[in-house]
C-alpha positions in Angstrom: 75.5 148.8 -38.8 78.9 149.0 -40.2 81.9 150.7 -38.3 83.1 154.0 -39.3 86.8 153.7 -40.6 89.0 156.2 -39.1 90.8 158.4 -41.2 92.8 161.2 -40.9 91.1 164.1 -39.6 92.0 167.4 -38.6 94.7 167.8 -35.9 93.5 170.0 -32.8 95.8 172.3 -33.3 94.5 173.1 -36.6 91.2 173.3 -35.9 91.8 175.2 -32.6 93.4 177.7 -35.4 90.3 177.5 -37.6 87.5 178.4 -34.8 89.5 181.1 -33.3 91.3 182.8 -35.6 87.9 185.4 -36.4 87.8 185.7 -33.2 91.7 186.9 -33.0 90.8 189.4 -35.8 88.1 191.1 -34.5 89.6 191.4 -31.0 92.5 193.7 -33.5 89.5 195.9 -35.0 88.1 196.3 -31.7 91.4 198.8 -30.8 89.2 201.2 -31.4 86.5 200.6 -28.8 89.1 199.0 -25.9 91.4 200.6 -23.8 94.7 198.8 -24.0 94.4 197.4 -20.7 91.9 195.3 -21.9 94.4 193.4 -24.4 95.7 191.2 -22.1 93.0 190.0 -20.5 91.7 189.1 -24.3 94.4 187.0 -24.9 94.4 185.2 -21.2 90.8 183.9 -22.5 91.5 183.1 -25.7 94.2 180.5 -24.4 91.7 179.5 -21.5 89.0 178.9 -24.7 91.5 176.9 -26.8 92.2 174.9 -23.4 88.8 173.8 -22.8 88.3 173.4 -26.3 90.7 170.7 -26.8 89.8 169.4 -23.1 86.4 168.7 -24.4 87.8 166.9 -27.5 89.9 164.7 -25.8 86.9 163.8 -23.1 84.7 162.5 -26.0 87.8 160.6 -27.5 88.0 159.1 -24.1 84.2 158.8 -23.0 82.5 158.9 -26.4 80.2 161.4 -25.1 80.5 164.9 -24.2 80.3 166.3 -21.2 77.0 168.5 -19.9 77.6 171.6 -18.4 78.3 172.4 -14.5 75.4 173.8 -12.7 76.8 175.2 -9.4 80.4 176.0 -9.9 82.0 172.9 -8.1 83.7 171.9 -11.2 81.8 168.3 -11.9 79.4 168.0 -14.9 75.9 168.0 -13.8 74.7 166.9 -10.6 77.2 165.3 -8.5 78.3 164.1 -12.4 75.0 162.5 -13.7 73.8 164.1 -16.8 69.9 163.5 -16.4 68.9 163.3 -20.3 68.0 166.8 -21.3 69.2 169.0 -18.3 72.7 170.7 -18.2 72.9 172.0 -21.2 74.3 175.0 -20.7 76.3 176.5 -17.7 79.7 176.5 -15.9 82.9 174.7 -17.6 83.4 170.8 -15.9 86.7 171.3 -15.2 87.1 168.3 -12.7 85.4 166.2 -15.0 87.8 166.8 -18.0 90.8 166.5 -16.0 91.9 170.4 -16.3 93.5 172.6 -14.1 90.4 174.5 -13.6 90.9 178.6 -12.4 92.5 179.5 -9.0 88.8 179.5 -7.7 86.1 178.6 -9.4 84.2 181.9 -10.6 87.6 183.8 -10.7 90.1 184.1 -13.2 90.4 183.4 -17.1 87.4 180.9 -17.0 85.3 182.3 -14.6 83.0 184.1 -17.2 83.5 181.2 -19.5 79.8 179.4 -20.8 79.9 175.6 -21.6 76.8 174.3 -24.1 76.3 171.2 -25.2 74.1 169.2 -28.0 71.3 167.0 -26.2 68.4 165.9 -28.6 67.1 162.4 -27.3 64.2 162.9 -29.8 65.7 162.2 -32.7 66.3 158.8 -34.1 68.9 157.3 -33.7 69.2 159.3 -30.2 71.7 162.3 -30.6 72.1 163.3 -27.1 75.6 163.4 -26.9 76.1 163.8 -22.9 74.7 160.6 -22.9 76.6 157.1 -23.2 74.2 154.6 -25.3 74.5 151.7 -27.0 73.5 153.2 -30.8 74.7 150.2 -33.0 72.6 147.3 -31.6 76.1 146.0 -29.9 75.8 143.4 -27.1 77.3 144.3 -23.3 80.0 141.5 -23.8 81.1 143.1 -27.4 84.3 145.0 -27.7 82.1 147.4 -29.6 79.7 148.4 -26.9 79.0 151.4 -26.7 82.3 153.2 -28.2 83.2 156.0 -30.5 81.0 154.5 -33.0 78.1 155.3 -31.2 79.2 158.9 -30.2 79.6 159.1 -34.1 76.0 157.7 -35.3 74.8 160.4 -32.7 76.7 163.0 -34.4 75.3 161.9 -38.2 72.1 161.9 -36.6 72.1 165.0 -35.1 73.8 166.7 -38.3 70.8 164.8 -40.3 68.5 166.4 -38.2 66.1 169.2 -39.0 67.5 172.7 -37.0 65.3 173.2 -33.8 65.8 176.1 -31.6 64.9 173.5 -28.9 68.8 172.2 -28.7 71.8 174.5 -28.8 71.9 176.4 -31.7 73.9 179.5 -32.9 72.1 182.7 -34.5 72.7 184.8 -37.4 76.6 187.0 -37.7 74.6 189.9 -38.7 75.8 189.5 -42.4 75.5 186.7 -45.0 73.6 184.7 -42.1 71.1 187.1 -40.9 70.6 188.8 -38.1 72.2 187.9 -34.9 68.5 187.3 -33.8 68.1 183.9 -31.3 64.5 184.7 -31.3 63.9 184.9 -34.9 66.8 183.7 -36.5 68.2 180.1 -36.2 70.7 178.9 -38.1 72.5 175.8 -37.1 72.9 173.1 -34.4 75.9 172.5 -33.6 77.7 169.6 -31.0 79.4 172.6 -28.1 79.8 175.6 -28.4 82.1 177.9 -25.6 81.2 181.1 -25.0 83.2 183.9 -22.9 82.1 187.4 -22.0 84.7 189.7 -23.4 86.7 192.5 -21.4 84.0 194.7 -20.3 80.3 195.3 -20.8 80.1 196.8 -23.9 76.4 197.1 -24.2 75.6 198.5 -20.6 73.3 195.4 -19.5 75.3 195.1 -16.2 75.9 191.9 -17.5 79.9 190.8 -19.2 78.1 189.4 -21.9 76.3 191.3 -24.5 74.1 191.0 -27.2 72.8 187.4 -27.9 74.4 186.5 -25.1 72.3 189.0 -22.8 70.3 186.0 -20.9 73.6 184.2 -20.4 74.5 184.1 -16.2 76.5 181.6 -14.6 76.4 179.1 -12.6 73.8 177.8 -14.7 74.2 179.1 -18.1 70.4 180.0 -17.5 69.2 177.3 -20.0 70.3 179.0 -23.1 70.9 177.1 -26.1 71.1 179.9 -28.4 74.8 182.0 -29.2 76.2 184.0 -31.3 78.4 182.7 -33.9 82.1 183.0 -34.1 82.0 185.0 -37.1 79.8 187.9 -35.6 81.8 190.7 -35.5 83.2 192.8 -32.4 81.4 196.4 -32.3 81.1 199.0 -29.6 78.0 197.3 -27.9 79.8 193.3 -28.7 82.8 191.7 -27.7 81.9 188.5 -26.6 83.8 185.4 -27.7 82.6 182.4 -29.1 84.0 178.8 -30.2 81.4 176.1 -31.7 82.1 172.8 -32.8 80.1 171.4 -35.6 78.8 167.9 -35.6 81.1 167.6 -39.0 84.4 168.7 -37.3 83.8 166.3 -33.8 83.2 163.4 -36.1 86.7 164.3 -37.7 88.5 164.4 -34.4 87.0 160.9 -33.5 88.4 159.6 -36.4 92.0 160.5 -35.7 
């Protein structure tokens, strides 16, 4: 199979910009809702998002793979940092694992309500689990080739070639031109991570910090969900979660930088 040729892609500042800036306007209509105590605390993880965000970006560019989620708040992916093929796909931030300067204790702090999902379809062909290092270009062990961005980036074209399956993390409807913000009904797109982060208070009285879609969410585990709201659902009286996804399309761009 022939190698991708880099090319310029998106800089991570500007796509940081791009996922998060909805998410920056919303948090200003929802001055009606919040007490302005609460503003603060917004922006603190907004920056913790962008963080991880670009952490996460930088591991694949590294690893080509992505990291699977933490599943007891100790900071490494998996467990003990294997990524058995289809577990972990939601659940605490790795921090240890991506090399960032994780909260002052783990389950405190900007991060602490902050949900990590990642893409893991081993069904498809070629295999798009993308926690998983593999050989996807018929490369030998002694090639320069083996197993390197190339093969994170097949996965990617495979998973974005892919029929949408509710099966692997997936976003939902914005409650507008996408439908309903409906996981059990409505699925709209796969997508490679997504980072999710319960807003300032409970806004719809579930004695949980995350509301709406996001009602099954619970860390450390991330409870197995795969499905989220998208970034473009907007902040209401019973919603104020915050969400970043990163399509299949975008990741490929940043491997190409």
């Amino acid at each position: 199979m022939q190698a991708f040729r880099r090319e310029r892609g998106y800089s991570m500042v500007e796509m940081a910009v791009v996922v998060v800036t909805t998410g920056i306007i919303t948090a200003a209509a929802m001055s009606a809702y919040r007490p302005t105590v609460g503003a603060s605390d917004a922006a603190s993880k907004t920056g913790e998002m962008i963080k991880v965000n670009e952490a996460i970006i930088a591991f694949a560019q590294r690893n080509h793979r992505l990291p699977c989620a933490d599943d007891n708040a100790d900071g490494i992916e998996g467990s003990a940092g294997v990524c058995t093929a289809g577990l972990y796909v939601s659940g605490g931030v790795p921090y240890v694992t991506l090399g960032v300067t994780p909260p002052a204790v783990l389950g405190t702090g900007a991060g602490a309500d902050l949900i990590y999902a990642v893409y893991r379809n081993s069904a498809a062909s070629p295999n798009a689990d993308l926690a998983s290092l593999i050989e996807r270009n018929d490369d030998l062990p002694a090639a320069n080739n083996y197993r390197n961005s190339d093969d994170l980036m097949i996965a990617l074209v495979s998973a974005a070639s892919a029929a949408v399956n509710s099966f692997y993390l997936n976003i939902t409807g914005d409650g507008a031109a996408t439908g309903a913000a409906d996981c059990a009904n409505n699925t709209v797109a796969n997508v490679a991570f997504a980072l999710i982060s319960g807003g300032s208070v409970d806004s719809d009285k579930n004695n949980s910090i995350f509301d709406g879609p996001h009602n099954g969410v619970s860390l450390p585990t991330g409870s197995s969900v795969k499905c989220f709201a998208p970034p473009t659902l907007s902040a209401s009286s019973n919603y104020d979660d915050k969400v970043i996804v990163m399509t299949f399309e975008q990741l490929i761009s940043f491997l190409k930088q």
